[in-house]
DORO-750169 format. One record per residue (C-alpha): residue in one letter; x, y, z. Coordinates in steps of 0.2 Angstrom, whole numbers, padded with zeros to 4 digits, always signed. Layout:
# DORO-750169
AXYZ...
//
This chain:
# DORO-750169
X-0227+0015+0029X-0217+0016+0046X-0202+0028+0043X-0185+0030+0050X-0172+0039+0042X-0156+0034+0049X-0138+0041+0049X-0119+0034+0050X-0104+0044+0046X-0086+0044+0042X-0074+0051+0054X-0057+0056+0051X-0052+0054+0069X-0034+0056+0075X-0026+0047+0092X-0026+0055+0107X-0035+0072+0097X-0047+0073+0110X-0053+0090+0104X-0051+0088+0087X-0061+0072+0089X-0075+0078+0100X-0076+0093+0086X-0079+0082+0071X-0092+0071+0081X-0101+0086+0085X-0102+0091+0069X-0109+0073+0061X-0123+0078+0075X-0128+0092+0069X-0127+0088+0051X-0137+0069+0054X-0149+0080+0062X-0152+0094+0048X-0154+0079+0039X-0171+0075+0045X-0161+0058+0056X-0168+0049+0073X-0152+0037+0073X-0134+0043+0071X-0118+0029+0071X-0103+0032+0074X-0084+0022+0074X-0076+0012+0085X-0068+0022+0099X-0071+0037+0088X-0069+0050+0109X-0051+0044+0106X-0047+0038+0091X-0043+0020+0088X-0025+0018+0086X-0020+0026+0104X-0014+0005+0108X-0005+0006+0125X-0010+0022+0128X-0026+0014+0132X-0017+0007+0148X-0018+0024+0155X-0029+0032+0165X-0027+0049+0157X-0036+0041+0139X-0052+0037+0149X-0049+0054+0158X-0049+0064+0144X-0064+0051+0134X-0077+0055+0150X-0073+0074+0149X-0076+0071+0129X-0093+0065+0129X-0098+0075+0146X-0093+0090+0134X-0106+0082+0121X-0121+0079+0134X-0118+0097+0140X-0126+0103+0124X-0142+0101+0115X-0136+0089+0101X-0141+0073+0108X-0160+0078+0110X-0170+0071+0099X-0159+0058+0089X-0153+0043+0099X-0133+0044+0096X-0123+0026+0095X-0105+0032+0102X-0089+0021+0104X-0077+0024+0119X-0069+0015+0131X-0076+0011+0146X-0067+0006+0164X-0083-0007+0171X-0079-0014+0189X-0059-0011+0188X-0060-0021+0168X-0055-0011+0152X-0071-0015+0137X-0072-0008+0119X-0088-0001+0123X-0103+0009+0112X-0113+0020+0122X-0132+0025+0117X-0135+0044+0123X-0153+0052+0121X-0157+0069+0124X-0144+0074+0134X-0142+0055+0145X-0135+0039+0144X-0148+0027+0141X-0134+0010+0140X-0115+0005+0138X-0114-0010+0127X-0096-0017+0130X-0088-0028+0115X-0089-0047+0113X-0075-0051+0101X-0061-0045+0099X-0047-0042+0085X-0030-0051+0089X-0027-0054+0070X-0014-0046+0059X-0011-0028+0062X-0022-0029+0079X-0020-0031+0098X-0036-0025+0105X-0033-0042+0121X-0017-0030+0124X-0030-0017+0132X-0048-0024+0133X-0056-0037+0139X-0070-0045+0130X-0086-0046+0136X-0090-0064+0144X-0106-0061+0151X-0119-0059+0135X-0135-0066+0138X-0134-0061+0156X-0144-0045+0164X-0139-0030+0162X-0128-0024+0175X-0126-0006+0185X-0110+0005+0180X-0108+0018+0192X-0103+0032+0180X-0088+0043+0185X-0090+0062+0193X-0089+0070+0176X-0104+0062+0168X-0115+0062+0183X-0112+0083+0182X-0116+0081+0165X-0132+0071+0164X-0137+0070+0182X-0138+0051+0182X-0129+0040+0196X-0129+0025+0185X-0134+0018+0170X-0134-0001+0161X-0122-0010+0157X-0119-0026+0146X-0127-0034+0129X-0144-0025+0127X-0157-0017+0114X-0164+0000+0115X-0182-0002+0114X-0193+0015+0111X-0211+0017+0107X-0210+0011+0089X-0196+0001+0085X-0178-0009+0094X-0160-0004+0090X-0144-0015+0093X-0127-0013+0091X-0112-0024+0085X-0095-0019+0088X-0083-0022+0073X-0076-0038+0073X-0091-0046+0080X-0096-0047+0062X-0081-0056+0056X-0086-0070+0067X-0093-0085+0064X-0108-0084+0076X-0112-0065+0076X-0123-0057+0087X-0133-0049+0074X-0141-0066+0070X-0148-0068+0089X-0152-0050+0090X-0162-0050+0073X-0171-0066+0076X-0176-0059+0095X-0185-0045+0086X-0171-0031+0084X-0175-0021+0069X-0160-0009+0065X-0142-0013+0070X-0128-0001+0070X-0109-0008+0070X-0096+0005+0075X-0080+0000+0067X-0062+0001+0066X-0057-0006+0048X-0042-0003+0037X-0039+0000+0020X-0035-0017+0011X-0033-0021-0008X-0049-0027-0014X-0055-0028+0005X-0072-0018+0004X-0080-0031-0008X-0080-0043+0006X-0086-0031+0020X-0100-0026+0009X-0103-0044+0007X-0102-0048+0024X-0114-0034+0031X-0126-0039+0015X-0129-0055+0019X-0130-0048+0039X-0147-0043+0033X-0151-0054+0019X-0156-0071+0027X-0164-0064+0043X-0169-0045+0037X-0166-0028+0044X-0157-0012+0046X-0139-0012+0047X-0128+0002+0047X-0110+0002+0046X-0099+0015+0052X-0081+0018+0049X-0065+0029+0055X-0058+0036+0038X-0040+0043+0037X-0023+0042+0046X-0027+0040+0064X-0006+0040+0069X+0000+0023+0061X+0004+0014+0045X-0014+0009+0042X-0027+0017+0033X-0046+0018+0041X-0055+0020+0023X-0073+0024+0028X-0087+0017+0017X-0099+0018+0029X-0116+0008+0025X-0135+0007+0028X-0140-0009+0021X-0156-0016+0021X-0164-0030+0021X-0148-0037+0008X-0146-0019-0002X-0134-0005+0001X-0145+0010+0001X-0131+0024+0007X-0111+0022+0006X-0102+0036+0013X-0084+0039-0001X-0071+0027+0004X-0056+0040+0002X-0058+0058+0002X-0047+0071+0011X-0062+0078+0021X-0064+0075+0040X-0082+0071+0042X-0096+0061+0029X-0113+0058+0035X-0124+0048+0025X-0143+0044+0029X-0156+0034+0021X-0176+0034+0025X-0180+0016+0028X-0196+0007+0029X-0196-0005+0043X-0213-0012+0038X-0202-0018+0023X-0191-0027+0035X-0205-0034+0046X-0214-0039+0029X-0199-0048+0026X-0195-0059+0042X-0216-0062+0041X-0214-0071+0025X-0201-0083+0028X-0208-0100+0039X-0190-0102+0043X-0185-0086+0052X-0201-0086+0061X-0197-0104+0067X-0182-0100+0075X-0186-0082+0080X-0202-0090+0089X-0188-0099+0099X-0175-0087+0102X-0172-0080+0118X-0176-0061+0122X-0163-0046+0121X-0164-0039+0139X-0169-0021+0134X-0168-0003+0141X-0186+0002+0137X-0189+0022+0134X-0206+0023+0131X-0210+0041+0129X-0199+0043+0115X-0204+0037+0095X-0191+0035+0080X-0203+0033+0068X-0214+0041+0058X-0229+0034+0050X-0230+0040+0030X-0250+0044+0024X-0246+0057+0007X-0242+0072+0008X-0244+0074+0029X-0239+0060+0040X-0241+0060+0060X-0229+0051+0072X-0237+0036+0074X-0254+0044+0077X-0247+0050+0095X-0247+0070+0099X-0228+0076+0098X-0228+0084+0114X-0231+0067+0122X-0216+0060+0113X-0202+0072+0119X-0196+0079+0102X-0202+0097+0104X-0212+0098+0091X-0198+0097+0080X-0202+0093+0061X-0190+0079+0054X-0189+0079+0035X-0201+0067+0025X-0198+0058+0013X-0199+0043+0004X-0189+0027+0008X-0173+0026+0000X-0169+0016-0016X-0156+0005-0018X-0138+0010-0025X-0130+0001-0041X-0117-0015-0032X-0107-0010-0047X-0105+0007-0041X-0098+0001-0026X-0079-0002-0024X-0064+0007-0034X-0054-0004-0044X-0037-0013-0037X-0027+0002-0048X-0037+0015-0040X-0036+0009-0023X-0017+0009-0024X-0016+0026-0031X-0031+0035-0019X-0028+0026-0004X-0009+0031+0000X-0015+0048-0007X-0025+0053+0008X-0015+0043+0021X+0001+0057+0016X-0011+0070+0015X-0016+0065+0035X+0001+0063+0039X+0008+0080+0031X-0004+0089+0039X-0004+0083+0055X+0015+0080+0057X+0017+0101+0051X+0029+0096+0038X+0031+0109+0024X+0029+0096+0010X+0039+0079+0005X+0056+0074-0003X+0058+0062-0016X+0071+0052-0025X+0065+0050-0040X+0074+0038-0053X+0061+0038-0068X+0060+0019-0062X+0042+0011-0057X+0042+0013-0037X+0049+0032-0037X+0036+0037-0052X+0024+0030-0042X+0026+0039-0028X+0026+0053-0038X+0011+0049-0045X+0003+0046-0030X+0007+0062-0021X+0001+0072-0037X-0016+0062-0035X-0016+0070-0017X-0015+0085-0026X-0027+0084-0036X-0040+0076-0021X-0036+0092-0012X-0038+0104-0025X-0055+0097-0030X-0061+0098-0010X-0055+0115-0008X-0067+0119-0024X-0064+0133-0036X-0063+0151-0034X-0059+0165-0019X-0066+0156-0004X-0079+0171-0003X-0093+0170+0010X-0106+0162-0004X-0096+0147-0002X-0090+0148+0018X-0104+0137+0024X-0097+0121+0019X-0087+0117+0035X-0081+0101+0027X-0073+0112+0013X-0068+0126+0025X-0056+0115+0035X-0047+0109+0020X-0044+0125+0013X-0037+0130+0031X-0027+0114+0030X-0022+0118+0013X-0016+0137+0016X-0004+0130+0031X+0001+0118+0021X+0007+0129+0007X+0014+0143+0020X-0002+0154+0020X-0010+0160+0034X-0026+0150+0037X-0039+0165+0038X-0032+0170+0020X-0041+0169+0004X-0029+0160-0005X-0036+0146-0016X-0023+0136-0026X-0024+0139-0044X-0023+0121-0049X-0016+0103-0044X+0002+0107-0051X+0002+0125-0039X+0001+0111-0025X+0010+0099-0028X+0024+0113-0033X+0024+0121-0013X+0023+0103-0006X+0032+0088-0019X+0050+0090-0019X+0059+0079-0032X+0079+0075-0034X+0088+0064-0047X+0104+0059-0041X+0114+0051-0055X+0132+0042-0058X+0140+0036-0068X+0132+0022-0071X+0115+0029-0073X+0106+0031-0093X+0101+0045-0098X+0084+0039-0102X+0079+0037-0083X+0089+0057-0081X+0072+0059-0094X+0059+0052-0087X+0062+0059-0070X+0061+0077-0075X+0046+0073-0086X+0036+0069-0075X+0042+0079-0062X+0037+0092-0072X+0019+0085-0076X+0015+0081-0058X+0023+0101-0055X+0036+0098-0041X+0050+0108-0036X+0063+0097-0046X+0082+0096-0044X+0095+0081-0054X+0113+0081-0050X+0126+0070-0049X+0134+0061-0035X+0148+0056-0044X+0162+0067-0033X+0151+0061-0016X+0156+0043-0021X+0173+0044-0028X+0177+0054-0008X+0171+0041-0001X+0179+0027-0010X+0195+0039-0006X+0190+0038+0009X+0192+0019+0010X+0206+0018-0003X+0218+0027+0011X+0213+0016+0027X+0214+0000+0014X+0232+0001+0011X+0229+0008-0007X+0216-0005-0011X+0201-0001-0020X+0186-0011-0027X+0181-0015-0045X+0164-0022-0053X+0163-0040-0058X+0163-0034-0077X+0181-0026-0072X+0189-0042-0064X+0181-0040-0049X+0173-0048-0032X+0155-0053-0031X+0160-0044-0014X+0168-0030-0021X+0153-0028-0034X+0140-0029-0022X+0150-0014-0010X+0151-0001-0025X+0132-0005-0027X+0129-0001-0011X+0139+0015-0009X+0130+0025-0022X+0112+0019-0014X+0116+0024+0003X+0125+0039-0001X+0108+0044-0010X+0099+0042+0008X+0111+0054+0014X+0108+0066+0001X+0091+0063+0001X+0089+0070+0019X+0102+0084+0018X+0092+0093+0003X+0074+0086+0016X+0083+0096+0028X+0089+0113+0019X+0077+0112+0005X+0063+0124+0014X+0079+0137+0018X+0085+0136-0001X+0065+0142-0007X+0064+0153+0008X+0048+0143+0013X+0048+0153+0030X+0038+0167+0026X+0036+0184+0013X+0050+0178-0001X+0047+0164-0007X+0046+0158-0023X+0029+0156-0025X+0022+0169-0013X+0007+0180-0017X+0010+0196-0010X+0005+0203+0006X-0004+0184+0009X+0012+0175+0012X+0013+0178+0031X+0012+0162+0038X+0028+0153+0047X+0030+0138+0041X+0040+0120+0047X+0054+0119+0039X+0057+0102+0037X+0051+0091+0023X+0048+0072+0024X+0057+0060+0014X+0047+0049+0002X+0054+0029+0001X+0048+0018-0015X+0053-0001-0012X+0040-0013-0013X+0031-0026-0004X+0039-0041-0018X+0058-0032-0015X+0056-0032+0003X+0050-0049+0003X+0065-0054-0005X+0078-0041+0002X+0083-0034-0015X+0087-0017-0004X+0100-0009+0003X+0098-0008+0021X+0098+0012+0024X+0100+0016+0005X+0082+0026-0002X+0072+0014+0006X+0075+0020+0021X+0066+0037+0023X+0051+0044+0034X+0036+0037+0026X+0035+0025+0012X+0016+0025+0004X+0021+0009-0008X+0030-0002+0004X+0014-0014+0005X+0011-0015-0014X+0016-0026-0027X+0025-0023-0043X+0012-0029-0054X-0002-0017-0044X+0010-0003-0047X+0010-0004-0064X-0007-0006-0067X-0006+0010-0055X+0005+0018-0067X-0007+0016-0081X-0021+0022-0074X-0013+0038-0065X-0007+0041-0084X-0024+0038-0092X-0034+0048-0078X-0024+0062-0074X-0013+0065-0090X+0004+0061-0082X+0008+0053-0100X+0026+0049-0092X+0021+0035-0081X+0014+0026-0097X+0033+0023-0102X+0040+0021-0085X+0029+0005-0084X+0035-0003-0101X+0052-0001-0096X+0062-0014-0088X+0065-0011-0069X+0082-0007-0066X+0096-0002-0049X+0107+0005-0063X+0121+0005-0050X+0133-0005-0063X+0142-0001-0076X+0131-0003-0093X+0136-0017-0103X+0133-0026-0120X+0119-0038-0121X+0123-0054-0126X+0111-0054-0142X+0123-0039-0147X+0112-0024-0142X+0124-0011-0138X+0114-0002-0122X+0131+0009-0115X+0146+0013-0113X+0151+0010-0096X+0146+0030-0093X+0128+0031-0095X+0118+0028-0111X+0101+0035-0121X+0095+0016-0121X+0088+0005-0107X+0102-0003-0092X+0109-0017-0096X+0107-0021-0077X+0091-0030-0074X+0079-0030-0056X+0071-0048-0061X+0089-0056-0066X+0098-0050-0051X+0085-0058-0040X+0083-0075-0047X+0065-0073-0050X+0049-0063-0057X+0039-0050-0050X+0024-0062-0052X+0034-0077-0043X+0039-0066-0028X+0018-0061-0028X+0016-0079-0027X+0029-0084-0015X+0022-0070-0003X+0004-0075-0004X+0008-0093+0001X+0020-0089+0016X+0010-0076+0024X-0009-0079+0018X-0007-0096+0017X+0004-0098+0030X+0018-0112+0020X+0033-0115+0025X+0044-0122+0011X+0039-0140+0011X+0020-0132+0010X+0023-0121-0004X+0033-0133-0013X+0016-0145-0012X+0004-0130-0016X+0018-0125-0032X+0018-0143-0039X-0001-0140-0043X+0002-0121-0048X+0015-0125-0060X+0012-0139-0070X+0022-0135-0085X+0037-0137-0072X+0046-0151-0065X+0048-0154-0046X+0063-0150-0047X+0063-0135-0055X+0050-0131-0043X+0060-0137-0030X+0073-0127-0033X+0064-0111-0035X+0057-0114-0017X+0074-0116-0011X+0081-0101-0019X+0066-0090-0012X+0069-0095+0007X+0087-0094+0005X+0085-0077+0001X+0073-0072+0014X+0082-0078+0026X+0097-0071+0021X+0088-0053+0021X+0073-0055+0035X+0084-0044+0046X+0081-0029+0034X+0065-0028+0040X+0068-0024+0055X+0073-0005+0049X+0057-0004+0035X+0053+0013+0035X+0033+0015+0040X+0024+0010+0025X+0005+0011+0022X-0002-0003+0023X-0010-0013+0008X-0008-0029+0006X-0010-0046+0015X+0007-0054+0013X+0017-0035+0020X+0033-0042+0028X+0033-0028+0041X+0042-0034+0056X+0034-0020+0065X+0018-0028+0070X+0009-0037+0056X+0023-0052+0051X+0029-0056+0067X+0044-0068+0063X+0065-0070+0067X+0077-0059+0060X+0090-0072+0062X+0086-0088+0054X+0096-0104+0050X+0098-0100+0032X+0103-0118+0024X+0085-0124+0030X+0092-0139+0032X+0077-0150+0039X+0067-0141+0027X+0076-0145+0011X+0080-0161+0016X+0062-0167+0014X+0061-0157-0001X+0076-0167-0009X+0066-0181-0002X+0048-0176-0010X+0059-0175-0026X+0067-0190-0024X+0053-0199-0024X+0048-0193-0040X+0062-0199-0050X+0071-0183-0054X+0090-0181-0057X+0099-0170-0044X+0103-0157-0060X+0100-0138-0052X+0096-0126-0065X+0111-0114-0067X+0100-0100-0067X+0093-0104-0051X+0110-0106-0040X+0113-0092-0028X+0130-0083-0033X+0129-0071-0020X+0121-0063-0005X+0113-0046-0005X+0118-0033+0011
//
């Protein structure tokens, strides 16, 4: 057997954390090579972190990236293992995407990027240029001061290349390249390149990872080989999401997948791979040795006195029968082993209810600890979207507690960096100083220094929802507070009631406006926001979370200033958003909102399995219930249920989310899917609808279309004020950068509908519009 034993890592890398970045790739080093590893992957741009977008236009970034890796070559990690690296790289005047192979302490090839990614939440043609050149010879890059200091090399090769050493060739595929239809790693396998790396960039997406395993699978599958997949994991400054699952596949199998979410910086996997079992492979197939007989050669960087392999014979092996001292490793003994086996594909990707519920969980535990916050703020309802929040942040609770581990952080335990670092992170977090001992007792202790929860009630609110809030508050163990902005809303309308002449608005249900209805609705949700941000802001003086004093201190240990701000929480949707059902600056306006890319029917199923998983029993009766604004009075149902009395109520709000809009959760899911994914205007998804919806007429259908893009036109500007939400799902609205669209749009659609009237025409309907679907009213 000729074995390798390979390496690629996740990396929790953050933009423009230079140090911090260059720390965590030092230590996936070090910990690749105590693993026994000859190869080590990293992510894309992993010197600067990915998401640094124009402030890759300035030379300070590649500044900073050369000193980076000149810090790295300086030391003694790079000998012996050949280290894949992704920075970017000015060549001839021209910003690449580059990866750069380094071997024992030099820089042995820059290989710039081909493709790419202009699609959806990137914009890498804003900074880089692609590679034009591949197939060409390499060319001379003249490095810059720092890393000829550093390595002693004037220049190295640039351009589309293989590393080829005594035993064996390596390759490397940057990211989107393997998205494409005519990747590179089908030319480089066929040319004889046995293991390929690909450094990459990708976010977190609902049900996304079954497809890149899929993809980097069938990399290997048809034409053999080694491929590794590396990832950034974590918050890198943005709304997305990096989610690691790093992979070592072979010859079609996953044999290593680093976790997909986890709240530690660094996860190096390895596996020991037989490369006789690849070559066996390609030897067996006529096919692949028919076209790799006619496929052009990989210009290559040969290093001849260096071997990756090592040839397995029982119980000693020798490196490839050649003396070590020849070979420039030192004499150094890598592990041995036998080749890796295969892992269980069932195994590999979390279910769409565990995505939504771990995913937002580390992306807030990033962006607490990074932004220095003292903990979050949430209005919570004891409806669906604010319990999932909740939920959510008590599931970062309970990721963090579990990596901190248990007991007093004593030295039989100090030697897991990994750990070290989130208990440091922790102890900041919760006001301690980070060279303590403290340890948090349990999820609750957590989420009880950092969750902060408020119920703000009317008089329009039930007391069932008053219930739930502090139920589950209590289960999740946040710092929770219900009151009543009852006075706060009759001052304002006071307010208005003086400079109105004496005027003052009534609901619909007392004589009023559609107007005047919609204004008191709105009232009580933006004077929520206001609140909201008042108790964010004096919250942390109220509990004394400044030092010795406060309510949960442990003695002496409390020493540690802290920030004393919290971050509010939002809880709209991606389906609400779509269709505007929002106040523009009421609780969904807040500084980070980790469900404003997930559906209603996802945050359900998200409810029942944060319930089931870790005993919030509350959520299980949040999901049966009825969303509800509860920002009317309660009335009678028309089948005679008595649900209040106009003053709140121990029974469910007569006021109903899906009858206010017009239309279902599960339409709006559709509706969104088909204009964004599928990219339909209204004619388009009227034509797609017909075929979806065959139990409905056209004209139904027809209707239902038109109600939809009414409404989103109407509200399109709202999202232009979205507070930064994480991003989940493929049909997000966000005008920030992903759904670049008009705010002001001409709302009849009148060319639109008109061939809609037509399409219906033409089937025979009558012109009869369902009362149910006619718009009474627009939303502010």
């Amino acid at each position: 057997m000729s074995l390798i034993t390979v390496a690629t890592c996740n990396l929790n890398q953050w933009a423009l954390d230079f140090d911090g970045n260059l720390k965590r790739i030092k230590q996936s080093i070090f910990q690749a090579k105590a693993k026994g590893a000859s190869y080590r992957l990293g992510p894309e741009l992993e010197i600067c972190g990915y998401g640094c977008e124009d402030h890759f236009l300035e030379q300070d970034t590649f500044l900073h990236c050369n000193e980076s890796l000149a810090s790295l070559l300086q030391t003694d990690l790079t000998n012996d293992i050949l280290c894949d690296v992704g920075m970017p790289i000015l060549h001839h005047g021209v910003r690449y995407n580059c990866r750069v192979f380094c071997l024992n302490q030099k820089i042995l090839l820059i290989r710039p990027k081909l493709f790419l990614a202009d699609d959806g939440n990137y914009r890498e043609s804003r900074y880089f240029t692609p590679w034009k050149r591949a197939g060409s010879p390499l060319e001379e890059h003249l490095l810059p001061l720092a890393l000829r200091r550093a390595t002693g090399q004037k220049s190295v090769m640039f351009g589309i290349g293989a590393i080829a050493t005594h035993d064996t060739m390596i390759a490397s595929e940057n990211c989107e390249e393997l998205w494409t239809a005519r990747a590179p790693h089908i030319e480089h396998f066929l040319a004889g390149v046995e293991i390929i790396g690909n450094g990459s960039a990708s976010h977190h997406q609902l049900r996304k990872l079954d497809d890149r395993i899929k993809l980097i699978c069938g990399a290997t599958a048809k034409c053999g080989g080694v491929y590794l997949y590396a990832n950034q994991r974590g918050c890198d400054g943005g709304r997305l999401y990096f989610d690691g699952s790093s992979l070592i596949v072979v010859n079609g199998k996953v044999v290593a997948k680093a976790p997909q979410f986890s709240v530690r910086d660094v996860d190096v996997v390895t596996a020991t791979v037989d490369l006789e079992d690849v070559r066996s492979f390609r030897a067996s197939s006529a096919s692949i040795r028919e076209q790799a007989s006619r496929t052009e050669a990989i210009p290559q960087v040969y290093v001849p006195d260096v071997a990756l392999v090592y040839e397995w014979d029982g119980p000693k092996c020798s490196w490839e029968g050649c003396d070590q001292s020849e070979m420039g490793w030192g004499g150094r003994q890598r592990q041995q082993g036998l080749p890796t086996l295969p892992l269980d594909p069932s195994a590999l990707c979390h279910s769409p209810e565990e995505e939504c519920g771990l995913g937002p969980a580390c992306w807030l535990w990033d962006y607490l600890r990074r932004s220095g916050g003292g903990g979050f703020l949430l209005p919570l309802s004891g409806g669906a979207d604010s319990a999932a929040v909740a939920a959510i942040v008590g599931v970062m609770c309970h990721l963090v507690y579990e990596a901190v581990g248990k007991g007093g952080g004593g030295e039989d335990d100090g030697k897991d960096v990994g750990q070290e670092d989130v208990r440091q992170d922790v102890r900041r977090v919760m006001g301690y100083a980070p060279d303590s001992n403290f340890i948090p007792e349990s999820p609750q202790d957590i989420a009880h220094a950092v969750l902060h929860t408020v119920y703000m009630g009317t008089s329009n609110s039930s007391t069932v929802t008053k219930a739930r809030a502090a139920a589950l508050a209590a289960q999740v163990g946040a710092f929770h507070y219900s009151l009543s902005i009852d006075s706060i809303v009759t001052a304002v309308l006071g307010v208005f009631k003086f400079v109105s002449g004496g005027r003052m608005p009534r609901y619909l249900s007392e004589g009023g406006t559609a107007t005047e209805d919609l204004a008191l609705q709105n009232i009580q949700a933006r004077l929520r926001m206001v609140m909201a941000y008042l108790l964010a802001q004096l919250t942390p003086w109220i509990r004394g979370m400044g030092g010795v004093g406060s309510d949960n201190a442990r003695g002496s240990q409390k020493v540690e200033v802290r920030r004393n701000f919290l971050l509010v929480l939002g809880s709209a949707n991606v389906d609400e958003a779509l269709r505007g059902y929002m106040t523009k600056y009421d609780c969904s306006s807040a500084d980070l909102n980790p469900i404003g890319s997930i559906s209603k029917g996802d945050l359900k199923k998200t409810l029942m399995w944060a319930a089931d998983r870790f005993g919030y029993s509350t959520l299980a009766e949040v999901a049966a219930a009825p969303p509800t604004a509860e920002l009317r009075p309660m009335e009678k149902r028309s089948e005679g249920r008595r649900v209040g009395n106009g003053s709140g109520g121990s029974e469910e709000h007569s006021q109903i989310d899906e009858e206010d809009m017009g239309m279902s959760y599960a339409e709006l899911g559709l509706y969104g899917r088909l204009r964004k994914i599928d990219r339909c205007g209204p004619v388009s998804m009227f034509l797609k609808l017909i075929s979806a919806w065959p139990h409905l007429s056209p004209l139904v259908i027809a209707e239902k279309v038109k109600l939809f893009f009414r409404f989103y036109a109407i509200n399109r500007h709202k999202m232009t004020t979205l507070t930064p939400a994480y991003h989940a799902e493929q049909y997000s609205p966000d005008d920030n950068r992903f759904d670049l669209r008009p705010f002001l749009y001409p709302v009849g659609w009148p060319r639109q509908f008109s061939m809609l009237d037509h399409l219906v025409a033409r089937r025979g309907e009558l012109r009869e519009v369902p009362q149910s679907l006619r718009v009474q009213g627009l939303d502010a």
